[in-house]
Backbone as JSON Lines, residues from 0, in Angstrom:
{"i":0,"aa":"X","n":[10.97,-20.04,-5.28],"ca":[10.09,-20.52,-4.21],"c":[9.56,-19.33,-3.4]}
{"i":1,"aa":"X","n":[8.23,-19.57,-2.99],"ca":[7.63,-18.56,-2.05],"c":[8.35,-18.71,-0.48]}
{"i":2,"aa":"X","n":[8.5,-17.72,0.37],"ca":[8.84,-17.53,1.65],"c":[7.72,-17.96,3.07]}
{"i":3,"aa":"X","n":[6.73,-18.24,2.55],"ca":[5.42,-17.67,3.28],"c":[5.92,-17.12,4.26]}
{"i":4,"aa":"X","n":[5.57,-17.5,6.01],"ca":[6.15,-16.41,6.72],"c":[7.5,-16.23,7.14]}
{"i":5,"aa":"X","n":[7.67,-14.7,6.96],"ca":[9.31,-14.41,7.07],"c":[9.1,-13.36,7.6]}
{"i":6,"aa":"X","n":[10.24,-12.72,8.29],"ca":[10.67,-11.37,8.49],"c":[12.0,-10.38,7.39]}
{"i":7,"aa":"X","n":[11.14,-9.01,7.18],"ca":[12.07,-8.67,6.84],"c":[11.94,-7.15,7.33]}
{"i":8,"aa":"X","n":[12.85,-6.98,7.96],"ca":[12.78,-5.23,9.1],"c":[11.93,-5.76,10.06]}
{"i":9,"aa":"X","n":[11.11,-4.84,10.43],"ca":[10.43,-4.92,11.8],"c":[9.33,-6.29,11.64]}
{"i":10,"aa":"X","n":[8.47,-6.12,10.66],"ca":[6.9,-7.09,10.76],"c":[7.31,-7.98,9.68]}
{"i":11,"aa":"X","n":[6.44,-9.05,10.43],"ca":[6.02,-10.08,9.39],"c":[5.83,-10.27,8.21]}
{"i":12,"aa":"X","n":[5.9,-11.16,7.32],"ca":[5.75,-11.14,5.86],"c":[5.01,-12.45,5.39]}
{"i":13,"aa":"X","n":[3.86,-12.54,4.44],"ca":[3.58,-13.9,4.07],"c":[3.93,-13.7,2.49]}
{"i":14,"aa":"X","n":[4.09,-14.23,2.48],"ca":[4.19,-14.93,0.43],"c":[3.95,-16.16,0.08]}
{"i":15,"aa":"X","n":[2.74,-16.24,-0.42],"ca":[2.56,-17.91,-0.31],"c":[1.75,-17.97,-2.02]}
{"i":16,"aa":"X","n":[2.49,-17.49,-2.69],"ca":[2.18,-17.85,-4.2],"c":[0.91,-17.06,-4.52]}
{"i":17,"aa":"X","n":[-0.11,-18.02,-4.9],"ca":[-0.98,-17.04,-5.44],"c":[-2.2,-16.8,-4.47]}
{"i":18,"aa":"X","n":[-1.61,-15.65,-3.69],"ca":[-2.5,-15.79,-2.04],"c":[-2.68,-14.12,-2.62]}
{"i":19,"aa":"X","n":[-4.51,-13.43,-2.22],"ca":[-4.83,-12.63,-2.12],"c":[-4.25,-11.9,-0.74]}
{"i":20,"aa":"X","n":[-3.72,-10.38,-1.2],"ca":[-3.32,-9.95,0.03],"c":[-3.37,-8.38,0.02]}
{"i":21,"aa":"X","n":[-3.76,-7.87,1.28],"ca":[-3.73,-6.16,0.84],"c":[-2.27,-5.84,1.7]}
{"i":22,"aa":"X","n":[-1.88,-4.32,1.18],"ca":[-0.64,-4.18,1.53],"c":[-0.85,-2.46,1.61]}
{"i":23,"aa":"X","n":[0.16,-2.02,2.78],"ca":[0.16,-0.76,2.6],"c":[2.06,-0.84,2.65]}
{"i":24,"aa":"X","n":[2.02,0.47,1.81],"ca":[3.08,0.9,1.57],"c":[3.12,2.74,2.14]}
{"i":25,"aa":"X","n":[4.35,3.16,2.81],"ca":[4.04,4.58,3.28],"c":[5.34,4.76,3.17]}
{"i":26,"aa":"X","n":[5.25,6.34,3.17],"ca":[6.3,7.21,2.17],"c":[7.16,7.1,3.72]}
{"i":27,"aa":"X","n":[8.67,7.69,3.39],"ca":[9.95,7.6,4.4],"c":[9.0,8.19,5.94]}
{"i":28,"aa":"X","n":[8.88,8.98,5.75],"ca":[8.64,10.65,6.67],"c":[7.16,10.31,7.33]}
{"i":29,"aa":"X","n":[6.59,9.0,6.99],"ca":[5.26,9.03,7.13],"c":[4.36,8.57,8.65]}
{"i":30,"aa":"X","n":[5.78,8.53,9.33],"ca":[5.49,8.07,10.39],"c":[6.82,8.43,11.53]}
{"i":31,"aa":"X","n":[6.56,8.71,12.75],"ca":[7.77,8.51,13.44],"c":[8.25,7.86,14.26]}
{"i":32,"aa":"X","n":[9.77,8.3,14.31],"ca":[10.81,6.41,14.0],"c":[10.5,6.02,15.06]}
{"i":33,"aa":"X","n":[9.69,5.99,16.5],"ca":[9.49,5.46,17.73],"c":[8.32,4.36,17.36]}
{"i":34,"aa":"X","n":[7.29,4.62,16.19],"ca":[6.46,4.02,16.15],"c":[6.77,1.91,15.62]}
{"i":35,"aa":"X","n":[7.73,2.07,14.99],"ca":[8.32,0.38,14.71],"c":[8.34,-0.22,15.85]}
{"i":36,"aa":"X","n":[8.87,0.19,16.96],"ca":[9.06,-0.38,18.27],"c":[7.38,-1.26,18.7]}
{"i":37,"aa":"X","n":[6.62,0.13,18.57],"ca":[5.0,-0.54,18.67],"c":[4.77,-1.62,18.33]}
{"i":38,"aa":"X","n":[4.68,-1.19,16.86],"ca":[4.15,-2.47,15.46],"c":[5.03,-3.7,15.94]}
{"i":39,"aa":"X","n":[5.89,-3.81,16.27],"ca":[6.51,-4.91,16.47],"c":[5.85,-5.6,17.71]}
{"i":40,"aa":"X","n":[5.81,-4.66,18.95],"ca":[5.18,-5.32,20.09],"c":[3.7,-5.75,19.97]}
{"i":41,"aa":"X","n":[3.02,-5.26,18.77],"ca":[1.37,-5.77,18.63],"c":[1.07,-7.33,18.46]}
{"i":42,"aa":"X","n":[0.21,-7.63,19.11],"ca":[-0.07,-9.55,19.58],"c":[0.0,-10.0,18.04]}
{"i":43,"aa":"X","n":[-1.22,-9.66,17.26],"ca":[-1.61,-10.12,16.11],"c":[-1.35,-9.35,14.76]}
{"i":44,"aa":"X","n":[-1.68,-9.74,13.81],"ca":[-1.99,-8.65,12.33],"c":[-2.78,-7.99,12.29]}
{"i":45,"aa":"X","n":[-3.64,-8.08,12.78],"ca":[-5.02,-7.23,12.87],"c":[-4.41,-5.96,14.14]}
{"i":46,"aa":"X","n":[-4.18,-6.12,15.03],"ca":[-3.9,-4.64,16.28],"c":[-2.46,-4.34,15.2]}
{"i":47,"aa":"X","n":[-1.8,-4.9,14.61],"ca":[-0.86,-4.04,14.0],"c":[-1.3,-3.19,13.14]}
{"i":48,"aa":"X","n":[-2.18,-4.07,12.2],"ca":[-3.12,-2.97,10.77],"c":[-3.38,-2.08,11.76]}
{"i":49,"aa":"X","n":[-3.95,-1.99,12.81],"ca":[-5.19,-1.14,12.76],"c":[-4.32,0.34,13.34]}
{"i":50,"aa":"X","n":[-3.01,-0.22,14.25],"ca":[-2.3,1.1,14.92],"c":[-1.55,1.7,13.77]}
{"i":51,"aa":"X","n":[-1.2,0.9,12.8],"ca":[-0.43,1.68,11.91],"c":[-1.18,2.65,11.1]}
{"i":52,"aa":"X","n":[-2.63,1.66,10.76],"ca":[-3.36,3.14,10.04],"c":[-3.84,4.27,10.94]}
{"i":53,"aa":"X","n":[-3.96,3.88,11.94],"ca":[-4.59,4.87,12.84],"c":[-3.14,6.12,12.77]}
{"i":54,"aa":"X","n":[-2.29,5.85,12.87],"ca":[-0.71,7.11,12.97],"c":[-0.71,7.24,11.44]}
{"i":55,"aa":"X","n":[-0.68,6.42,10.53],"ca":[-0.28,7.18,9.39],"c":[-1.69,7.88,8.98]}
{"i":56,"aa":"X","n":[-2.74,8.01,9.53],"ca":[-3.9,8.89,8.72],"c":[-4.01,10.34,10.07]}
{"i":57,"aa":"X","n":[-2.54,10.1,10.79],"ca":[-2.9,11.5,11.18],"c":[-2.07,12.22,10.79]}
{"i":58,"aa":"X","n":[-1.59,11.85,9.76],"ca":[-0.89,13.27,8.52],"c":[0.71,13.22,9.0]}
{"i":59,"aa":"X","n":[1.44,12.36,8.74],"ca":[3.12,12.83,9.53],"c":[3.28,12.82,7.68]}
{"i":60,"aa":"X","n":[4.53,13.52,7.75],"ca":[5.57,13.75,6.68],"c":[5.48,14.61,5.44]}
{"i":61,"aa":"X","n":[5.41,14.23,4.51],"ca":[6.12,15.51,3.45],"c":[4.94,15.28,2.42]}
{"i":62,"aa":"X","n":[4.31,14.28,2.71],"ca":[2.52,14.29,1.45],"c":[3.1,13.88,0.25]}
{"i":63,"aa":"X","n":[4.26,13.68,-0.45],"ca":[4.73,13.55,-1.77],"c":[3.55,13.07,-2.79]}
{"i":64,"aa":"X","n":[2.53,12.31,-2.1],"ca":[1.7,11.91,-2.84],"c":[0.21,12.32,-3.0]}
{"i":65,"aa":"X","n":[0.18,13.68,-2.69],"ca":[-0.77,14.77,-2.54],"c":[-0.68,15.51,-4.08]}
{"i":66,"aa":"X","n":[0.98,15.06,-4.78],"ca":[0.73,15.88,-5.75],"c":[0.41,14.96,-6.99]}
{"i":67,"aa":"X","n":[-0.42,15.68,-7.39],"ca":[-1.49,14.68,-8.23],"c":[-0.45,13.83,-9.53]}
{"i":68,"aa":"X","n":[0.61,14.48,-10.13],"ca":[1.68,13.86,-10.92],"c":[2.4,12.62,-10.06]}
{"i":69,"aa":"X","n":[2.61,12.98,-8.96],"ca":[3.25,11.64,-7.91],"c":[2.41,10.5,-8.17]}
{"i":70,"aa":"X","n":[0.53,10.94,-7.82],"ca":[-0.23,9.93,-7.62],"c":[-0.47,9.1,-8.6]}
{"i":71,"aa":"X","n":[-0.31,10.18,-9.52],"ca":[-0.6,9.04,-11.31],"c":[0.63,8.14,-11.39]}
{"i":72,"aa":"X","n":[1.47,8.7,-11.34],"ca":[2.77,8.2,-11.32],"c":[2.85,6.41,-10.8]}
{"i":73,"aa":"X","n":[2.39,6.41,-9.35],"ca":[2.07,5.57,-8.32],"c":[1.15,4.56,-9.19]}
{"i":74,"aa":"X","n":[-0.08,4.96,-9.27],"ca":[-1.14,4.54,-9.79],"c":[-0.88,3.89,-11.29]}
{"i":75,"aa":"X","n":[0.07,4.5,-12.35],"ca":[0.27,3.42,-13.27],"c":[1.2,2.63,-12.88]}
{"i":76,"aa":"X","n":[2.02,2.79,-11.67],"ca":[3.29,1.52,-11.5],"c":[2.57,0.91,-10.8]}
{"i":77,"aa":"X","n":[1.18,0.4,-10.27],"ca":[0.36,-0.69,-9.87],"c":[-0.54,-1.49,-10.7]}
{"i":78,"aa":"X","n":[-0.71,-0.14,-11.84],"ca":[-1.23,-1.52,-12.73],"c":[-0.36,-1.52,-14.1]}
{"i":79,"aa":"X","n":[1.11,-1.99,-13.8],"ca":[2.13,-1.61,-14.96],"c":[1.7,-3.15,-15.32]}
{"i":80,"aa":"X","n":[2.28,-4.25,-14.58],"ca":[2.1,-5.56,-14.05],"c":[1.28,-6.67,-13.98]}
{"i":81,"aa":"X","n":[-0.54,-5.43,-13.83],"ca":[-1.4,-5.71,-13.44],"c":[-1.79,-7.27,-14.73]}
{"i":82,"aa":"X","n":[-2.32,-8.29,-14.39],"ca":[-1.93,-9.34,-15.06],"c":[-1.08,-10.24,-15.7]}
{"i":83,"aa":"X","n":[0.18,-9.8,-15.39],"ca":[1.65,-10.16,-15.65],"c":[2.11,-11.11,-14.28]}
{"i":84,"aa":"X","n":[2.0,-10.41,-13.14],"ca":[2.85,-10.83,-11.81],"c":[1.42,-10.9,-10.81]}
{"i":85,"aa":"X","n":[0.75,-10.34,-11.23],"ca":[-0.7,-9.84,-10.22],"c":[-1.55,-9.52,-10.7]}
{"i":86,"aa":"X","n":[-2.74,-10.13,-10.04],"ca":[-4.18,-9.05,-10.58],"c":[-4.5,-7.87,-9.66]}
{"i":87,"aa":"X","n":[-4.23,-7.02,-10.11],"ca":[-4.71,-5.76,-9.01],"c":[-6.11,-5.48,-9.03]}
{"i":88,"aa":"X","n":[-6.63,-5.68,-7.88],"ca":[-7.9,-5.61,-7.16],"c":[-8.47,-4.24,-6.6]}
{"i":89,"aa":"X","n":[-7.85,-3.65,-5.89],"ca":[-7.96,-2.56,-5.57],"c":[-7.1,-1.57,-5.07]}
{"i":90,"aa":"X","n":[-6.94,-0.38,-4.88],"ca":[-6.01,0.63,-4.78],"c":[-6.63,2.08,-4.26]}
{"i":91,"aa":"X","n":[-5.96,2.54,-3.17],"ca":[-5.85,3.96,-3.38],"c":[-4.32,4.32,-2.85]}
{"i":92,"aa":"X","n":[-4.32,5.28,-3.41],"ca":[-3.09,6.57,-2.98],"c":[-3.56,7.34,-2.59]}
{"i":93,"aa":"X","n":[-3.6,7.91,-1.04],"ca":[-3.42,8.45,0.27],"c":[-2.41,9.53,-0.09]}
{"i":94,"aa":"X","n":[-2.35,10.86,0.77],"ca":[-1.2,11.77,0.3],"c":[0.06,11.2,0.94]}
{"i":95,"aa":"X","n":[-0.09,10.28,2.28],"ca":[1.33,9.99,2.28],"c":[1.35,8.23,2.47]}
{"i":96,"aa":"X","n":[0.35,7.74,1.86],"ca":[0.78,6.01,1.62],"c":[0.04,5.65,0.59]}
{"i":97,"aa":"X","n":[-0.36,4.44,0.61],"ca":[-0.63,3.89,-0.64],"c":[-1.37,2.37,0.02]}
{"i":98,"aa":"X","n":[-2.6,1.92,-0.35],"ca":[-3.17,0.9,0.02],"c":[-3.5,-0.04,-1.67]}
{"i":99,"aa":"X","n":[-3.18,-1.58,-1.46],"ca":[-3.56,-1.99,-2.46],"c":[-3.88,-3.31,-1.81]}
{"i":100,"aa":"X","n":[-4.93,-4.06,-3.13],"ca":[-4.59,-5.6,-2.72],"c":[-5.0,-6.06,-4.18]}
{"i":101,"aa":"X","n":[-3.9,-7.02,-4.16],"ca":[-3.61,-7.82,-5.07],"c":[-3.43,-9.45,-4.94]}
{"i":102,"aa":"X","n":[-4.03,-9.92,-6.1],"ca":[-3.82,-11.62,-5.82],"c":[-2.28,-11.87,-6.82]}
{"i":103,"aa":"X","n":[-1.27,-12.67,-6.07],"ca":[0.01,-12.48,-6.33],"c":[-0.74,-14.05,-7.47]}
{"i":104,"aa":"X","n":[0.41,-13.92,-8.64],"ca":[0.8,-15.05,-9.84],"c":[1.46,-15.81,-9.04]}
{"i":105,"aa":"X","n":[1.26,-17.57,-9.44],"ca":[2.47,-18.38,-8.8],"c":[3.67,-17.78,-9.96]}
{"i":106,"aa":"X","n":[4.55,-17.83,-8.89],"ca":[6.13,-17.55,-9.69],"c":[6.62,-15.86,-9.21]}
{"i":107,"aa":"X","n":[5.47,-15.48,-8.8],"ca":[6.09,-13.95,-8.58],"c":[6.33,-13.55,-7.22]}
{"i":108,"aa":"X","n":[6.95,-13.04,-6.45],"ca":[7.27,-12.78,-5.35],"c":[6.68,-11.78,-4.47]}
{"i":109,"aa":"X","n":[5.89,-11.64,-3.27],"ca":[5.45,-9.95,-3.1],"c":[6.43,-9.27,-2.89]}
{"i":110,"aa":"X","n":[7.06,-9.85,-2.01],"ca":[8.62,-9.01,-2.18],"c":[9.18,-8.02,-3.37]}
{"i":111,"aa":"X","n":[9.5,-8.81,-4.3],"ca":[10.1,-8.43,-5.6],"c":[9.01,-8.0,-6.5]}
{"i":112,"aa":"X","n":[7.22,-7.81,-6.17],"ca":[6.52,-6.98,-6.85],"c":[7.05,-5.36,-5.81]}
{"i":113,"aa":"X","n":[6.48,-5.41,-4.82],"ca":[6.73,-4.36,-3.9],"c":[8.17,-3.95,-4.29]}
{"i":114,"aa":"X","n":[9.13,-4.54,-4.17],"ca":[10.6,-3.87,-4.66],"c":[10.37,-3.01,-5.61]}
{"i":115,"aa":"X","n":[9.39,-3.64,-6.72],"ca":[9.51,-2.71,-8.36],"c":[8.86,-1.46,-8.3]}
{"i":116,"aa":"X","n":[7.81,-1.83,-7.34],"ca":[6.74,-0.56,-7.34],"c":[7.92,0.92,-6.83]}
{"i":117,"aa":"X","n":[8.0,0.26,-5.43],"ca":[9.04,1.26,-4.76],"c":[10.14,1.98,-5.24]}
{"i":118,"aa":"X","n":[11.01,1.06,-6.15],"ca":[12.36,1.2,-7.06],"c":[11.68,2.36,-8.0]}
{"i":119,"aa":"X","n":[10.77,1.65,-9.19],"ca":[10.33,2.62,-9.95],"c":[10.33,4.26,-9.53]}
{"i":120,"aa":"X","n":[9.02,4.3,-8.16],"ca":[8.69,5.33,-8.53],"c":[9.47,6.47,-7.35]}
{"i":121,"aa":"X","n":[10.07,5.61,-6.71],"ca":[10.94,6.5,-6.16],"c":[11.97,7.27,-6.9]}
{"i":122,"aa":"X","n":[12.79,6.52,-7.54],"ca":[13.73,7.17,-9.25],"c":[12.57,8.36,-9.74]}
{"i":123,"aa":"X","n":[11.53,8.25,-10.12],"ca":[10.82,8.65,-10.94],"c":[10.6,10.11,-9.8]}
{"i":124,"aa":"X","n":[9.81,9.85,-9.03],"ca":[9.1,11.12,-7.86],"c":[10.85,12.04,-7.79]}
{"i":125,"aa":"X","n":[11.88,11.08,-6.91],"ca":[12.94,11.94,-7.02],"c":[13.38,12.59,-8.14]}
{"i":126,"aa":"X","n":[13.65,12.38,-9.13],"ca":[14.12,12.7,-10.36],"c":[12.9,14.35,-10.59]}
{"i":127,"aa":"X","n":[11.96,14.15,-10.34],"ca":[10.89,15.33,-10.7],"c":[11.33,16.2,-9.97]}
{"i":128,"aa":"X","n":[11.87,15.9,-8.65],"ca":[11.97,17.05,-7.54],"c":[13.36,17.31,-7.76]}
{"i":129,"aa":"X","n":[14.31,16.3,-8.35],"ca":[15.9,17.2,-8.45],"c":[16.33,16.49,-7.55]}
{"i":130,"aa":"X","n":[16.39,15.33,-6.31],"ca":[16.96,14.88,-5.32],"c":[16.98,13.7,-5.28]}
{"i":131,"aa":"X","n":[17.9,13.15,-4.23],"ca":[18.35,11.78,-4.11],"c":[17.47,11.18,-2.76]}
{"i":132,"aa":"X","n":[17.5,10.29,-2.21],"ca":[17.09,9.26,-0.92],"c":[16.17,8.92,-0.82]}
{"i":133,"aa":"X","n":[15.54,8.27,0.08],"ca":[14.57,7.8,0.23],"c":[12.98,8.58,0.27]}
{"i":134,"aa":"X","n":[12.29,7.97,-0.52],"ca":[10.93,7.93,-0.18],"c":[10.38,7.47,-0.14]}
{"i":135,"aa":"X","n":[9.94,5.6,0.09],"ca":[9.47,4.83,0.94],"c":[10.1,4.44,2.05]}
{"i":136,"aa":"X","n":[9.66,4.17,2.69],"ca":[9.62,3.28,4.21],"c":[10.5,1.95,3.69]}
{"i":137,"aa":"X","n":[11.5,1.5,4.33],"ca":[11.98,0.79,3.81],"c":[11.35,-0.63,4.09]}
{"i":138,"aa":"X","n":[10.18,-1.23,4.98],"ca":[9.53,-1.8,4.79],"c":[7.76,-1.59,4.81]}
{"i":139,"aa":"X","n":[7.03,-2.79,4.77],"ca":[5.57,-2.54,4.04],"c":[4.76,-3.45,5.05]}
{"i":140,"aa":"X","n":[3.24,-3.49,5.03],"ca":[2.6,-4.35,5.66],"c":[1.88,-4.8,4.78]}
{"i":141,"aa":"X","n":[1.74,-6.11,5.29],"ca":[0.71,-7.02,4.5],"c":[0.0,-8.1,5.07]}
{"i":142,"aa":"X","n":[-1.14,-8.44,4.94],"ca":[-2.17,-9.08,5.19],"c":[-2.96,-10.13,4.22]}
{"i":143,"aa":"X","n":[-2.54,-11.7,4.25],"ca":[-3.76,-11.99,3.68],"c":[-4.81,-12.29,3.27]}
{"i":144,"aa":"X","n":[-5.62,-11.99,2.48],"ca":[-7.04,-12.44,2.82],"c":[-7.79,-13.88,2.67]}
{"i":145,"aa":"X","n":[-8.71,-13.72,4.43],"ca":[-8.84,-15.19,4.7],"c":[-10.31,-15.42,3.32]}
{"i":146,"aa":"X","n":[-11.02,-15.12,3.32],"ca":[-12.78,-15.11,2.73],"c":[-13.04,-14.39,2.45]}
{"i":147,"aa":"X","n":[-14.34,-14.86,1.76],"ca":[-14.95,-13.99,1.23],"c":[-15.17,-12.55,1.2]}
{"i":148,"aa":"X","n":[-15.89,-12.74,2.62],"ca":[-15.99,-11.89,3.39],"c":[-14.99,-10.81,4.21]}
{"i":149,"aa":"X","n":[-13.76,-11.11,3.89],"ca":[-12.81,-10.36,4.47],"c":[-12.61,-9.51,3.06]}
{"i":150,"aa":"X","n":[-12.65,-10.16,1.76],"ca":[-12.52,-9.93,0.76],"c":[-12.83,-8.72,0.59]}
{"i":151,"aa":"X","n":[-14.49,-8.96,0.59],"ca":[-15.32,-7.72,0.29],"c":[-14.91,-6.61,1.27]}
{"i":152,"aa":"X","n":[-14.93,-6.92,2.69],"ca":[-14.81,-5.68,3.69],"c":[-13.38,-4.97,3.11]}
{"i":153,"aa":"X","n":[-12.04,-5.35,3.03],"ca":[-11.03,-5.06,2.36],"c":[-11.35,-4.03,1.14]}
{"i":154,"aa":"X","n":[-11.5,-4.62,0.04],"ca":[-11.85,-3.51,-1.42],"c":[-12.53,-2.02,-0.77]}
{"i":155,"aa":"X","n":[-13.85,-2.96,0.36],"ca":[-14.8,-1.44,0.83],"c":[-13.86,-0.43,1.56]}
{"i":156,"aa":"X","n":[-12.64,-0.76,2.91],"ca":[-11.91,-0.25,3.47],"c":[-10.99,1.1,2.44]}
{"i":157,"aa":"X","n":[-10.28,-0.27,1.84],"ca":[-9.31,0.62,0.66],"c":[-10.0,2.06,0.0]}
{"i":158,"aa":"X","n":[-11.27,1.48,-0.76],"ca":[-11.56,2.83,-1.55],"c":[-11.9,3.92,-0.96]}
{"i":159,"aa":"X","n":[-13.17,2.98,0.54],"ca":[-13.08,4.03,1.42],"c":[-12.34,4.94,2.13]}
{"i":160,"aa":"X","n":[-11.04,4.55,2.39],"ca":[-10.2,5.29,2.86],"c":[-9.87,7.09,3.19]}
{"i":161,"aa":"X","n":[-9.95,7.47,1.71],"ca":[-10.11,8.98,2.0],"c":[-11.38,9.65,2.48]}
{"i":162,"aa":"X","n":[-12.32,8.86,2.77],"ca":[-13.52,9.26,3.0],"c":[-13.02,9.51,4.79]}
{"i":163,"aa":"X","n":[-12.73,7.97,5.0],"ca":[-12.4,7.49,6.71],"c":[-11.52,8.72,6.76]}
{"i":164,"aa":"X","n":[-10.14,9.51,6.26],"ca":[-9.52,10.03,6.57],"c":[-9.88,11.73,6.77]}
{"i":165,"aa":"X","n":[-11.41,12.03,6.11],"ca":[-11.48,13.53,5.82],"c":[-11.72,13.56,4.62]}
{"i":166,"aa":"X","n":[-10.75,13.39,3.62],"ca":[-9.86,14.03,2.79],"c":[-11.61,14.89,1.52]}
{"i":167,"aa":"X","n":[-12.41,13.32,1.2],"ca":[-13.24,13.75,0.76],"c":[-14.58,13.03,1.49]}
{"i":168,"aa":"X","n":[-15.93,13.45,0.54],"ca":[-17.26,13.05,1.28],"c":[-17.51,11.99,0.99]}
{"i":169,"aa":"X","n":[-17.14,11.38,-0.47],"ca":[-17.7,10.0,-0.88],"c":[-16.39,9.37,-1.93]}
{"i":170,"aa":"X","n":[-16.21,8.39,-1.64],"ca":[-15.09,7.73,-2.62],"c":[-14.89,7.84,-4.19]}
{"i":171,"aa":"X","n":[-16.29,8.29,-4.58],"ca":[-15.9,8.65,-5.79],"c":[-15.23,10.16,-6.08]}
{"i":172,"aa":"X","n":[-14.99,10.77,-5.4],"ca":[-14.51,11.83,-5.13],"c":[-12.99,12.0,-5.34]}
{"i":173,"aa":"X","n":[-12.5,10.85,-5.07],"ca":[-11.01,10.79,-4.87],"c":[-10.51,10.27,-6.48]}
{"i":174,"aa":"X","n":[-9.72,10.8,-6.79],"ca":[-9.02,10.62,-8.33],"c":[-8.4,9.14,-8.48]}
{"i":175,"aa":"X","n":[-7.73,9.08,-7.21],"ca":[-6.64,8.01,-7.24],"c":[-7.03,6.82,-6.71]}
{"i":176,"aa":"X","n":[-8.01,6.01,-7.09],"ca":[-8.66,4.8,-6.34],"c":[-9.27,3.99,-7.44]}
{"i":177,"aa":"X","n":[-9.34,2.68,-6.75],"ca":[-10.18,1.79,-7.82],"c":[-11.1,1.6,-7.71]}
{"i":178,"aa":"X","n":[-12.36,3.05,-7.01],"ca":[-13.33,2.91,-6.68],"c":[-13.49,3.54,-8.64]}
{"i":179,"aa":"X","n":[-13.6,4.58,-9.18],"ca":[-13.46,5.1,-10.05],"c":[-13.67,3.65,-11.19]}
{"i":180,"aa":"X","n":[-12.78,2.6,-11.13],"ca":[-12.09,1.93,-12.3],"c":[-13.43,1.04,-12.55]}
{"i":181,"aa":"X","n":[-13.57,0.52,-10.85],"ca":[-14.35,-0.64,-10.45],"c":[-15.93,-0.21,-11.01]}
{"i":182,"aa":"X","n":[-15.9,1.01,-10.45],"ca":[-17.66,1.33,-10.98],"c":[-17.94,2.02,-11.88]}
{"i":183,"aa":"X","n":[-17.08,1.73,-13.39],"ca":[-17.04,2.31,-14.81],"c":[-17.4,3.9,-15.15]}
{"i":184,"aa":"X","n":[-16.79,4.41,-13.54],"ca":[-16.73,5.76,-13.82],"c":[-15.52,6.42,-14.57]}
């Protein structure tokens, strides 16, 4: 059975079967530990999205996902699945998070997709570097989408992302996105 809303750590959680939803996921280090206190006190989902991206795109922690082997890494454990548990819609990897949205399968859990992603490639990233602990955040945000129209603005946000952040000038620019997949580049 789906949970729809639950808590698990600080924020909210929906799971409601096969509900479109974007999600960010950010590495341990990617933020600091005063900032949960915030996210928790924010009214709605929307002032939470927006403070959390606003701190994690001003660069805290260790980038693990700057290195382009991490990002592939990342990037095939999102679409390992991709039509199995989820259709993955869109994606980027950020040097220190990860934005996706996916329409969840009835029967599959976001929970227990997000577990696999995390499980995987944390084993995997650690194992490259020689070390043990954490490198995700031990929880994630998620949002899901009401329309159409939230739809579209969402995919545009995501790919856009490294653009919004600096990193590059135009989204096709960035290696690790489904701007690339989406527009048969």
């Amino acid at each position: 059975m789906h949970k729809l809303w639950h808590r698990r750590g600080y924020l909210p959680h929906f799971d409601g079967g096969s509900t479109t939803q974007t999600i960010i996921l950010r590495l341990a280090d990617s933020l600091p530990k005063n900032i949960h206190a915030q996210l928790a006190k924010a009214d709605d989902a929307s002032s939470r999205h927006k403070y959390l991206d606003s701190m994690i795109d001003r660069g805290h922690g260790s980038y693990l996902l700057k290195d382009p082997l991490n990002a592939e890494l990342v990037q095939d454990a999102l679409s390992f699945f991709d039509g199995q548990r989820y259709r993955l819609i869109a994606w980027v990897i950020m040097p220190n998070h990860v934005h996706a949205m996916i329409e969840q399968m009835e029967g599959h859990r976001l929970g227990e997709i997000i577990h696999s992603w995390k499980r995987f490639t944390a084993n995997r990233i650690n194992g490259r570097r020689g070390v043990t602990g954490a490198v995700w955040a031990e929880d994630y945000f998620d949002r899901y989408i009401r329309d159409a129209d939230h739809y579209e603005r969402m995919v545009a946000y995501i790919e856009n992302n490294p653009v919004k952040a600096g990193l590059v000038g135009k989204p096709e620019d960035w290696a690790f996105s489904s701007f690339l997949v989406r527009s048969g580049r």
